[in-house]
MIDOSE-1310 file (N, C-alpha, C; in nm, 2 decimals, decimal comma, always signed):
residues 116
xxxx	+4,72/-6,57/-8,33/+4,63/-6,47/-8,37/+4,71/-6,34/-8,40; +4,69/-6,31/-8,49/+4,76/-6,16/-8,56/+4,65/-6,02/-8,49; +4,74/-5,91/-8,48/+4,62/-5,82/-8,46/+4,51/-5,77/-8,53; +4,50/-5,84/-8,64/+4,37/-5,80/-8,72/+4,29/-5,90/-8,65
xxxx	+4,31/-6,02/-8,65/+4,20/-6,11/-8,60/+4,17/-6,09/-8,44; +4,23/-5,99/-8,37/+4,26/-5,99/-8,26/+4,12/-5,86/-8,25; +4,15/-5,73/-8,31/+4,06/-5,63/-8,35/+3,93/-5,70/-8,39; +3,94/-5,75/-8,47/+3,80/-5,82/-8,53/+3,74/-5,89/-8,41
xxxx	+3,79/-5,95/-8,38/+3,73/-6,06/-8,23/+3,65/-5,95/-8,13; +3,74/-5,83/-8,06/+3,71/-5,74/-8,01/+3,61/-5,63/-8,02; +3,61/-5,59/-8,22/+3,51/-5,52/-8,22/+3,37/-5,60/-8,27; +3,36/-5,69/-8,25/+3,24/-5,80/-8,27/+3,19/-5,79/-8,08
xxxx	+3,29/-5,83/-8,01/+3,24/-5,82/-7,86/+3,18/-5,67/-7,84; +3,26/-5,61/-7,86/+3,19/-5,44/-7,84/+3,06/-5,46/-7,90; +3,03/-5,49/-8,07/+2,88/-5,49/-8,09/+2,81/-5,60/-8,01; +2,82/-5,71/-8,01/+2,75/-5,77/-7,86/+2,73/-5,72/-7,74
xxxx	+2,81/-5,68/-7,70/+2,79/-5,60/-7,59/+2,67/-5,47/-7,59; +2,70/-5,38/-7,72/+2,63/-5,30/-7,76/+2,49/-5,34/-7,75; +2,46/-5,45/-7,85/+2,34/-5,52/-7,86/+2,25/-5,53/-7,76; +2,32/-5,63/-7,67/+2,28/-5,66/-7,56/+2,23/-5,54/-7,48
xxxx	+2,27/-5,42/-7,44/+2,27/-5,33/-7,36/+2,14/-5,30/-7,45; +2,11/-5,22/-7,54/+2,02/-5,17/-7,61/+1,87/-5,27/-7,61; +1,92/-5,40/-7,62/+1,77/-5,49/-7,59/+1,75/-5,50/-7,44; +1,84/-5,46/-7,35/+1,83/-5,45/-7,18/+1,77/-5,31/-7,19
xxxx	+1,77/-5,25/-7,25/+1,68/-5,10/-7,21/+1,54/-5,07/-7,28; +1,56/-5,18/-7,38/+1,44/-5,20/-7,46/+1,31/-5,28/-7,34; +1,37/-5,33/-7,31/+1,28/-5,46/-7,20/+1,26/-5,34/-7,11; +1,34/-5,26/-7,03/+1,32/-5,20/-6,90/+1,24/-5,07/-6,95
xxxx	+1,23/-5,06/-7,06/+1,12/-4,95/-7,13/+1,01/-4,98/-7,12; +0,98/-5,07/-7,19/+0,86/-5,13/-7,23/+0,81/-5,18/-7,03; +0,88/-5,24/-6,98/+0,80/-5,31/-6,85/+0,75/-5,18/-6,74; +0,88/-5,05/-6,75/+0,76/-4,91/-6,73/+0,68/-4,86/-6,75
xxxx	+0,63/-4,84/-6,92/+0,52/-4,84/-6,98/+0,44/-4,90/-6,97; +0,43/-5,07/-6,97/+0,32/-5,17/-6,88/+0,31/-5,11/-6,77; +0,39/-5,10/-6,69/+0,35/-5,09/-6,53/+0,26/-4,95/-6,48; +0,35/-4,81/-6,56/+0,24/-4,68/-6,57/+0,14/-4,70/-6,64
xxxx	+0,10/-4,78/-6,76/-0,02/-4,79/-6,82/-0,12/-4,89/-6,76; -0,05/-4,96/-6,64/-0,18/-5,05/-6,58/-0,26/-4,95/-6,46; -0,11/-4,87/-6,41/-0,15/-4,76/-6,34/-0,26/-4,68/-6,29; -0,23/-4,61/-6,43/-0,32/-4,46/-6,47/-0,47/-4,60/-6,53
xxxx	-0,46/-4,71/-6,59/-0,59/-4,73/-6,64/-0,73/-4,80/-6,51; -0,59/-4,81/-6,40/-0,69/-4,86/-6,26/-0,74/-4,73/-6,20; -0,68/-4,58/-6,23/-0,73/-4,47/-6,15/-0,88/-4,45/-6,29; -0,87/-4,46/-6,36/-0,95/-4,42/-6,44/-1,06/-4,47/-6,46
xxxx	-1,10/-4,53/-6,39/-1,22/-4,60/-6,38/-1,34/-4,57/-6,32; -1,34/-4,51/-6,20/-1,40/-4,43/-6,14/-1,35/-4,26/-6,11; -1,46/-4,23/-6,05/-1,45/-4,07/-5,98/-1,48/-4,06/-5,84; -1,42/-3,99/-5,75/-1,49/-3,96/-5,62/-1,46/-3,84/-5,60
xxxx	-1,61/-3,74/-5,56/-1,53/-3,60/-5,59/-1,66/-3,54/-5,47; -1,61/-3,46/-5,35/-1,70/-3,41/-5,25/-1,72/-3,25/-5,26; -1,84/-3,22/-5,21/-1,82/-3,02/-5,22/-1,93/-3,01/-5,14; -1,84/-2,94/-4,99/-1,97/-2,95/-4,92/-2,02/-3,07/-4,82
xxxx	-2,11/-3,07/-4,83/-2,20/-3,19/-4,74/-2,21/-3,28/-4,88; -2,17/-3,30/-5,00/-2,27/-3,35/-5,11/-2,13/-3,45/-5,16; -2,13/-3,57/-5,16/-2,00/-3,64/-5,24/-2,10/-3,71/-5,36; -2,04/-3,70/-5,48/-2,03/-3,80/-5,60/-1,92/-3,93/-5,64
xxxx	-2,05/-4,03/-5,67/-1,91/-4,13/-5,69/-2,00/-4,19/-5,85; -1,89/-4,22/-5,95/-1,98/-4,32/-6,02/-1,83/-4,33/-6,14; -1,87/-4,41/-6,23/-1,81/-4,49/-6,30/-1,78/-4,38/-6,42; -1,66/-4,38/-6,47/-1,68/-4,30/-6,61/-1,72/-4,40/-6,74
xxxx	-1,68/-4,52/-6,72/-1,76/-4,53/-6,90/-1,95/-4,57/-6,92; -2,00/-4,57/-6,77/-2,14/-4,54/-6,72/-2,19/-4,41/-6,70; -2,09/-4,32/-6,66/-2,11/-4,18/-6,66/-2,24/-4,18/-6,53; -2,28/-4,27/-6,48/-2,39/-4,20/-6,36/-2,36/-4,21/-6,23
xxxx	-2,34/-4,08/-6,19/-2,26/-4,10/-6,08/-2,45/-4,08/-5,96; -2,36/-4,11/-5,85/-2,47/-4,16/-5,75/-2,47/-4,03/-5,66; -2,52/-3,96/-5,59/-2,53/-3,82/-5,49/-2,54/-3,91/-5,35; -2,45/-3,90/-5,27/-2,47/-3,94/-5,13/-2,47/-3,81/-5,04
xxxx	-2,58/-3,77/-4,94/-2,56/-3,68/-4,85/-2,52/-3,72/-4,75; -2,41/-3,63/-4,69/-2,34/-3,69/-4,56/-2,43/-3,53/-4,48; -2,49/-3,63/-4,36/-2,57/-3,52/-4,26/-2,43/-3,44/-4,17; -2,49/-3,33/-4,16/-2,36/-3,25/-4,09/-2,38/-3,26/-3,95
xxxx	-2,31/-3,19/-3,84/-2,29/-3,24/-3,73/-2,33/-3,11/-3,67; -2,43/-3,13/-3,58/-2,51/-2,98/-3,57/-2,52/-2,99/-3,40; -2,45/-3,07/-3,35/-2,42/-3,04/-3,19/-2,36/-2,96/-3,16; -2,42/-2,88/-3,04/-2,33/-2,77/-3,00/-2,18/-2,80/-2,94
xxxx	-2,14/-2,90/-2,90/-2,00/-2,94/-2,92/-1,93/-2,94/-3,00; -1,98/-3,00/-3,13/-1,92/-2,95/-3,30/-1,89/-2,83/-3,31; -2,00/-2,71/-3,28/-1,99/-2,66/-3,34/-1,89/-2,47/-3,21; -1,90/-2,53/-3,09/-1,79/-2,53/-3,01/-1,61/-2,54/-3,08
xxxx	-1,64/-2,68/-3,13/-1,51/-2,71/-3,17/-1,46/-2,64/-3,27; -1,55/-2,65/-3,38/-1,53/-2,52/-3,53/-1,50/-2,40/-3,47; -1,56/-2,33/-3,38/-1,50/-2,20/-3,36/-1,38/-2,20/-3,34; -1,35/-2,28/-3,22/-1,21/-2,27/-3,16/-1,12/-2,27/-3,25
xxxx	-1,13/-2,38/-3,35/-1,04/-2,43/-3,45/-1,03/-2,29/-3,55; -1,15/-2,21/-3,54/-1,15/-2,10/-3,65/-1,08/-2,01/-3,57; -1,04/-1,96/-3,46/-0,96/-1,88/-3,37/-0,86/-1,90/-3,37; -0,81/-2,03/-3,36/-0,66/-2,05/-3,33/-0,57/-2,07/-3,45
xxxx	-0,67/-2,16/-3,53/-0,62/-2,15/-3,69/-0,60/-2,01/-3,81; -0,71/-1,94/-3,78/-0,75/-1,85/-3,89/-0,71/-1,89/-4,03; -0,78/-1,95/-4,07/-0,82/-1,97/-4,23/-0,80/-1,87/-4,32; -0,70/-1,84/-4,45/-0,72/-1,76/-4,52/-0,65/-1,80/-4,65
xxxx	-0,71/-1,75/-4,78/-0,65/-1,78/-4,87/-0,54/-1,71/-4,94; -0,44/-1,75/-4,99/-0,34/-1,72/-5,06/-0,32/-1,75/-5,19; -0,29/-1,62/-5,30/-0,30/-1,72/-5,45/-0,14/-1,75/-5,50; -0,12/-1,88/-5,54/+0,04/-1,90/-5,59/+0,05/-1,78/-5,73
xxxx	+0,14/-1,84/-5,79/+0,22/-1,77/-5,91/+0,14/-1,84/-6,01; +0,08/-1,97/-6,02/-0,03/-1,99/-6,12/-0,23/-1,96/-6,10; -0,22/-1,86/-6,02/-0,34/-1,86/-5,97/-0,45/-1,89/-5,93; -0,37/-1,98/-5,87/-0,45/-2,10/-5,81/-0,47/-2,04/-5,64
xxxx	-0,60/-2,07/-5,56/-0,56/-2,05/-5,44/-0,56/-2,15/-5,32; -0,48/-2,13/-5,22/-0,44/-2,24/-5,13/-0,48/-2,17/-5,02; -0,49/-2,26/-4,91/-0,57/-2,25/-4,79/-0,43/-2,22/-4,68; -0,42/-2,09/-4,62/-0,33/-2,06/-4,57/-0,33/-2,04/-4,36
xxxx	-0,26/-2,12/-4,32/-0,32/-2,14/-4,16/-0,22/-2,05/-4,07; -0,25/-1,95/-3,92/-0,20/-1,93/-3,86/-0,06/-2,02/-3,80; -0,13/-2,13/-3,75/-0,04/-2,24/-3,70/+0,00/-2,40/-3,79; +0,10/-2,41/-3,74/+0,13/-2,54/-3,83/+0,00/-2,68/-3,75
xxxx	-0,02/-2,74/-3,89/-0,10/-2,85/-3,83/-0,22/-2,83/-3,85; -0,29/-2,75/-3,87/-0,44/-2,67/-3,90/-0,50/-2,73/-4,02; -0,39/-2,79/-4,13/-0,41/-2,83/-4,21/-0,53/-2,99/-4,22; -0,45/-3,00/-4,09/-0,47/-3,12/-4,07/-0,62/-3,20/-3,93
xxxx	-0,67/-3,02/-3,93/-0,76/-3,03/-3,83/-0,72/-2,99/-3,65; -0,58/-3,06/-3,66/-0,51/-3,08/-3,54/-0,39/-2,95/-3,50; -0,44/-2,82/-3,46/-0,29/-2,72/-3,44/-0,20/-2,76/-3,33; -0,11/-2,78/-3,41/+0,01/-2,80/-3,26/+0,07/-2,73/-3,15
């Protein structure tokens, strides 16, 4: 083999190689796009959305959503517990840099019902 046929051999493996790599990213494209579009199309299907004592649930391509009332908890132990939680926590809002506002707590954990 002379070095032209030697070059030629080589830059033929280079485009194989090339090839190959480009249909390997083609595949790994496409099986992300499957996999986020099965994703997003299983969140889309319904809604659950609460405010209050009052939750909504219902289907979007039915559009009728159902009104469930959740009864509140009106024992004086509940409502024992709410205070304290409102003392120790103090609840206040804060607005970010897009003016949105977030719920801002004395202690860590408040978040979560539970102050540490």
């Amino acid at each position: 083999m002379d070095r032209r046929e030697v070059a030629r051999w080589q830059i033929s493996q280079a485009r194989r190689d090339i090839l190959l790599q480009c249909l390997a990213a083609f595949v790994a494209v496409t099986a992300i796009v499957l996999l986020f579009g099965c994703a997003t199309s299983a969140h889309a299907t319904g809604f659950l959305t609460c405010s209050g004592s009052t939750c909504l649930y219902g289907d979007i391509p039915s559009a009728e959503a159902k009104i469930i009332h959740v009864p509140r908890d009106t024992s004086p132990e509940a409502a024992e517990r709410e205070r304290q939680w409102l003392n120790v926590c103090d609840p206040s809002f804060r607005r970010d840099r897009f003016g949105v506002e977030h719920y801002v707590y004395k202690k860590r954990g408040c978040q979560f019902g539970s102050p540490e």
